[in-house]
C-alpha positions in Angstrom: 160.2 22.0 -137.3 161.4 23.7 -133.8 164.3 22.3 -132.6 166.5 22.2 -129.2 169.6 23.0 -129.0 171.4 22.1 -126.0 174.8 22.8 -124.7 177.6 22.6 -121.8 178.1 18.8 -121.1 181.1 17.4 -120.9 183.8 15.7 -118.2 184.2 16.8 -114.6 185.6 15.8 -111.3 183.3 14.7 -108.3 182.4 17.7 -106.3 182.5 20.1 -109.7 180.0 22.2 -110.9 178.6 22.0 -115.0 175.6 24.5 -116.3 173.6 23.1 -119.1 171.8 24.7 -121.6 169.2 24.7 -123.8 167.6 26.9 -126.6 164.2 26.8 -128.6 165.3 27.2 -132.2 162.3 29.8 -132.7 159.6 30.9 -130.4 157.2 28.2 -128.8 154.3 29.8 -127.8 152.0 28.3 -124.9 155.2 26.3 -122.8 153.6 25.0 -119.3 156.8 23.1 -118.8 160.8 23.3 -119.4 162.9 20.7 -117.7 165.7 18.4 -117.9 165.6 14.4 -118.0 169.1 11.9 -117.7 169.3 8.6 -119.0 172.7 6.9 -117.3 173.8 3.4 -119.1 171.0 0.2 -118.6 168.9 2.8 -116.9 165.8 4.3 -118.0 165.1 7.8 -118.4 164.1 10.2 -115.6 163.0 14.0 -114.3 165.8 15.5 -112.9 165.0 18.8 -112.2 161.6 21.1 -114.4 160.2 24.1 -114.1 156.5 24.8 -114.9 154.1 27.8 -115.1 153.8 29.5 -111.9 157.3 29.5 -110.6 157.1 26.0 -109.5 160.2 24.0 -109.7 160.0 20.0 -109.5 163.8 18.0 -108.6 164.5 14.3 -108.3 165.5 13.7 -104.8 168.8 13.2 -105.5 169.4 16.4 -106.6 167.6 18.8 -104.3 170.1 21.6 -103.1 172.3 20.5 -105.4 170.6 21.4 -109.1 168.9 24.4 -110.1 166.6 24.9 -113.2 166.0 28.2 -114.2 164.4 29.5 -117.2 164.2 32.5 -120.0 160.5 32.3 -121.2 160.9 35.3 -123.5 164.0 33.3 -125.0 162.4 29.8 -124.7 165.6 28.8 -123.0 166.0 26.7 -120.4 169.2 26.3 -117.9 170.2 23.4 -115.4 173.1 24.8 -112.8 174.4 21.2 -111.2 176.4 21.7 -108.1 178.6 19.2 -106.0 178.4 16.4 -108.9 178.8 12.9 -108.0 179.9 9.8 -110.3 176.4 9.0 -110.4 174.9 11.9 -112.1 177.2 10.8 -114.9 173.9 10.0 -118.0 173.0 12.0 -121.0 171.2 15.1 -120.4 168.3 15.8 -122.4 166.1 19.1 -122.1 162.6 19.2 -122.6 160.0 21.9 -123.4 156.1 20.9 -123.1 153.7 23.6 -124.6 150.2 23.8 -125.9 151.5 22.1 -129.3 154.8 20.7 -128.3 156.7 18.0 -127.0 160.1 18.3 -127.6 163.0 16.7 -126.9 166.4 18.2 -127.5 169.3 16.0 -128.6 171.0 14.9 -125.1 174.3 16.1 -124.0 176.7 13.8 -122.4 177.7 14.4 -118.6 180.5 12.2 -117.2 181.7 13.2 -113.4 184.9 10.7 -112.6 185.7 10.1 -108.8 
């Protein structure tokens, strides 16, 4: 069973700067898409920023030239850079990877940002 392993959440002040991360745990052959979703509290899930085949890159409104997703196909890794954060990017962050086979979901890593 592949699994996703995702890493570099935690607590920062507003205007801070977090990098997520998030590794295949073996090779997943085929991806079209690696991305990241957030759920915040009483909120549902949503894209914030994904990367597909091609180069192109896909970002919530809220985070354009904030966020950057960036990706290591030959690692099946997948990064999130988040600049200038602000108390309401505070959600759980969890990665994604589509491929010819897969959906897959990593665990979610808790983001807080405090004002």
């Amino acid at each position: 069973q592949v699994r996703l392993v995702e890493s570099g959440g935690g607590l920062v002040q507003a205007g801070g700067s977090l990098t997520l991360s998030c590794a295949a745990s073996e090779y997943i052959f085929g991806i079209y898409a690696m991305g990241w979703h957030r759920q915040a509290p009483g909120k549902q899930r949503e894209l914030v920023a994904e990367s597909t085949t091609g180069g192109n890159t896909n970002y919530a409104d809220s985070v354009k030239g904030r966020f950057t997703v960036s990706r290591d196909i030959a690692q099946n890794t997948v990064y999130l850079q988040m600049n200038s954060l602000k108390p309401e990017a505070t959600a759980v962050y969890y990665c994604n990877i589509r491929s010819q086979r897969y959906n897959l979901w990593g665990q979610g890593t808790q983001v807080t940002v405090s004002s």
